[in-house]
Backbone bond lengths (Angstrom), bond angles and torsions (degrees), N, CA, C in turn:
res aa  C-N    CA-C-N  psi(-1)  N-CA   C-N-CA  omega(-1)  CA-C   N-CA-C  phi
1 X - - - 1.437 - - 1.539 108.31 -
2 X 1.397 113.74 124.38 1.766 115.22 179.79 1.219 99.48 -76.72
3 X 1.237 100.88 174.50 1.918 114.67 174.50 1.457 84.34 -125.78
4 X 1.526 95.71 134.01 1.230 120.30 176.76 1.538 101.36 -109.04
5 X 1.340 115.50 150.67 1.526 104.92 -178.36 1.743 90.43 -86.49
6 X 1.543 99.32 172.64 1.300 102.78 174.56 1.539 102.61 -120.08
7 X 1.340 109.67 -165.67 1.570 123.36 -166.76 1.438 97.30 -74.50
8 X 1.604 112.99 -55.74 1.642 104.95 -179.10 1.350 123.02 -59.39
9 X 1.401 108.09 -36.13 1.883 110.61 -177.54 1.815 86.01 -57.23
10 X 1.206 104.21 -61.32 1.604 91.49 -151.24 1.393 107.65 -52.01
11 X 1.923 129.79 -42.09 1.132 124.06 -159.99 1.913 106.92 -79.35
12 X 1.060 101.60 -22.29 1.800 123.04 176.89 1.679 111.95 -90.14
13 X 1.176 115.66 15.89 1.456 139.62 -178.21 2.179 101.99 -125.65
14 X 1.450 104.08 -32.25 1.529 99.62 -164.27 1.566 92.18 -102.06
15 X 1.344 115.03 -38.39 1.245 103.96 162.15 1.478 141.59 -65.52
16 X 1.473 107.03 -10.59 1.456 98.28 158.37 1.394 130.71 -107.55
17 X 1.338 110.01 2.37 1.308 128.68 164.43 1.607 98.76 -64.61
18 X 1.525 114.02 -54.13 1.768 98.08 -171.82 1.481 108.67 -82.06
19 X 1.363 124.64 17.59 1.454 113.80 172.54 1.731 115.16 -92.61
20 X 1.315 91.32 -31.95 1.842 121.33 163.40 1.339 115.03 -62.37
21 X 0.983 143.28 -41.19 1.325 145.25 -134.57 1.553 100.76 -107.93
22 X 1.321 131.43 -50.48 1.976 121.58 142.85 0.931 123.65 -9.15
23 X 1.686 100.96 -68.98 1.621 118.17 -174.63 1.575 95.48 -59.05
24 X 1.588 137.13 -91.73 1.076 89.31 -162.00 1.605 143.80 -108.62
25 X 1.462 94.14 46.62 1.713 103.04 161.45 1.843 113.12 -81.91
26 X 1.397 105.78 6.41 1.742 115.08 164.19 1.418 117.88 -87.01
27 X 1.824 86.99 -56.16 1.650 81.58 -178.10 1.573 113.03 -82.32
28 X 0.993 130.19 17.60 1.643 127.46 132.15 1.461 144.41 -57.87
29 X 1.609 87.09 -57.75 1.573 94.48 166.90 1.570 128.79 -57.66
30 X 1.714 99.90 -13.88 1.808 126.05 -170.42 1.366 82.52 -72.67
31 X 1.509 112.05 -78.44 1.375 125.10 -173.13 1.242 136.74 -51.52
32 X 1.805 102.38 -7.38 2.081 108.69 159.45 1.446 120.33 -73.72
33 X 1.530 106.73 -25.60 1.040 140.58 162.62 2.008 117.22 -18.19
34 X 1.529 131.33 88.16 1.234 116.30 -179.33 1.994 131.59 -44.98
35 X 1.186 107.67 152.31 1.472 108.34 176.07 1.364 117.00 -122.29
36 X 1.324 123.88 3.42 1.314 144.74 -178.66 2.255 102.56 -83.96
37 X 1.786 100.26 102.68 1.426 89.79 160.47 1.380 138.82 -26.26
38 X 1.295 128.51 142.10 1.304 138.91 173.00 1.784 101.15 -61.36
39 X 1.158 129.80 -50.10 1.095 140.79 -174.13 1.460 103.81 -78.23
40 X 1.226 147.10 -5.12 1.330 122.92 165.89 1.484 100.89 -112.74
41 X 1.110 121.52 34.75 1.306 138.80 -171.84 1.932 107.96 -109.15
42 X 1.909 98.52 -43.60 1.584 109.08 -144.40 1.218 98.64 54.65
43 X 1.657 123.73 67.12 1.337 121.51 149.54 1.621 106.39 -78.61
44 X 1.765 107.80 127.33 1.796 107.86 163.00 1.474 113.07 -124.29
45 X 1.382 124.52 138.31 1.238 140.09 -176.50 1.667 109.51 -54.77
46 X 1.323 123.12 0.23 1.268 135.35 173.45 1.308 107.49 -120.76
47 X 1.741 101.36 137.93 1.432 106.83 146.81 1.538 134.31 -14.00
48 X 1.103 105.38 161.67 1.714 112.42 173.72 1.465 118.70 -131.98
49 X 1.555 127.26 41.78 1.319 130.20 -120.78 1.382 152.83 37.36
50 X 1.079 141.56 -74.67 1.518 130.47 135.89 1.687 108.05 -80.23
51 X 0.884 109.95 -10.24 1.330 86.69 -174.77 1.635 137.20 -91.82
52 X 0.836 136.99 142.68 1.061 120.70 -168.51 1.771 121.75 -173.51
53 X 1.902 137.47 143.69 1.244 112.95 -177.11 1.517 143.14 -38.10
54 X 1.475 103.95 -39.69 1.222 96.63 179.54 1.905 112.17 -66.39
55 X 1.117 121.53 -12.60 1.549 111.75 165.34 1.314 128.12 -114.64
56 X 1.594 107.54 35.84 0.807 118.97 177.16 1.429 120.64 -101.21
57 X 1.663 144.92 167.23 1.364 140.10 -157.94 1.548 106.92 -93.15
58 X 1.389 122.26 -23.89 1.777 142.01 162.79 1.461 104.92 -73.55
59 X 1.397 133.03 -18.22 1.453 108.95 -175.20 1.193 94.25 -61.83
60 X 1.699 104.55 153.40 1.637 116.91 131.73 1.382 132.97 -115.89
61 X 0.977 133.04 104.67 1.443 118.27 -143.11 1.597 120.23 -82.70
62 X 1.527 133.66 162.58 1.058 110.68 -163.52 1.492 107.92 -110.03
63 X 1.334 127.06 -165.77 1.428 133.36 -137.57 1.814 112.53 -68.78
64 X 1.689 93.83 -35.48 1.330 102.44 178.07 1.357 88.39 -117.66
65 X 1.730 97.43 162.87 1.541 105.70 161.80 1.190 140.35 -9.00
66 X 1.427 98.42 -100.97 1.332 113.18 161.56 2.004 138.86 -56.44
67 X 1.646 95.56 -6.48 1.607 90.20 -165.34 1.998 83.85 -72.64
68 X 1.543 101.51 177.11 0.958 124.93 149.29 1.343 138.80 -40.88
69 X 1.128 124.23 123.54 1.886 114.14 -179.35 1.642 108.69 -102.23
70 X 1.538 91.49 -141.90 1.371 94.45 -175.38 1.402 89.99 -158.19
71 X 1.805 100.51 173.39 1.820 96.54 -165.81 2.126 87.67 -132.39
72 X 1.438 74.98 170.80 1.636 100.40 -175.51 1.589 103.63 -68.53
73 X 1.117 104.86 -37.82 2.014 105.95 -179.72 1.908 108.01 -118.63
74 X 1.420 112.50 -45.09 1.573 88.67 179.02 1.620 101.65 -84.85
75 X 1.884 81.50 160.93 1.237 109.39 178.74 1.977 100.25 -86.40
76 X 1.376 82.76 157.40 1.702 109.20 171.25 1.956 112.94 82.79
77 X 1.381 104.05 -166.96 1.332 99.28 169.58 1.646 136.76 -73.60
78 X 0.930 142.46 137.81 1.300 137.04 -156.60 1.360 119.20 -114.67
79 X 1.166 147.27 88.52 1.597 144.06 -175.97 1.611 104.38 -55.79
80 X 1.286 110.47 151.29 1.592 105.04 -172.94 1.714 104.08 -88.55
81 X 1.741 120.41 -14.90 1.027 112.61 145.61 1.513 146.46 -79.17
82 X 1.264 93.04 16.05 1.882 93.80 -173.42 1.546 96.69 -100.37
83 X 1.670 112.71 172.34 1.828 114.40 -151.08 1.487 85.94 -141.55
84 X 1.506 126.27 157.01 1.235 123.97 129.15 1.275 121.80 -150.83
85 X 1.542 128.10 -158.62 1.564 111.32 -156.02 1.228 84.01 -87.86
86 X 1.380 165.83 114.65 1.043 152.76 150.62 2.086 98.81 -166.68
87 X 1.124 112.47 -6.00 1.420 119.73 -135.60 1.862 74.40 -90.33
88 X 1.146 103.46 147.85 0.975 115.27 -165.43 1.976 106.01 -156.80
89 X 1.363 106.49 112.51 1.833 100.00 -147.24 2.058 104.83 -77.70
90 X 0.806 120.33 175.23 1.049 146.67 -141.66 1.999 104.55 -90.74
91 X 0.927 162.49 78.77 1.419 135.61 -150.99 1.526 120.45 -84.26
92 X 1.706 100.95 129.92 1.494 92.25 -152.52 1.048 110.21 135.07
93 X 1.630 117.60 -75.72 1.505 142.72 -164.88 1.199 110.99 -85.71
């Protein structure tokens, strides 16, 4: 005799898939997150003439506009005006 799924497995199967699936589309976004010091970077809280994180190809930007983001390789919070040698601009932008 097969087991057939039924209506509840399946609908009690999709519903806990979308209770999961938040959780970890976070701890992803945690984990795009850089681990590379600011300081072995020459990360500076200023521009570098045009250049700068927010147009860079590692930003990630944060929730509002203006807050702070975060980058693909440095670690910590990221101002969209701060630069480092790594910055590499955006194509397009």
């Amino acid at each position: 005799m097969s087991q057939c799924p039924t209506r509840r497995r399946v609908i009690s199967g999709m519903v806990k898939a979308s209770a999961v699936f938040p959780i970890l589309a976070l701890a992803g976004s945690a984990a795009a997150a850089g681990t590379t010091p600011k300081s072995d970077v020459k990360y500076q809280f200023t521009p570098n003439g045009e250049a700068h994180c927010g147009a860079c190809v590692s930003f990630i930007p944060g929730e509002s506009g203006g807050a702070p983001g975060t980058c693909k390789v440095v670690a910590g919070a990221i101002p969209q005006n701060g630069w480092c040698v790594l910055f590499s601009k955006k194509s397009g932008g």
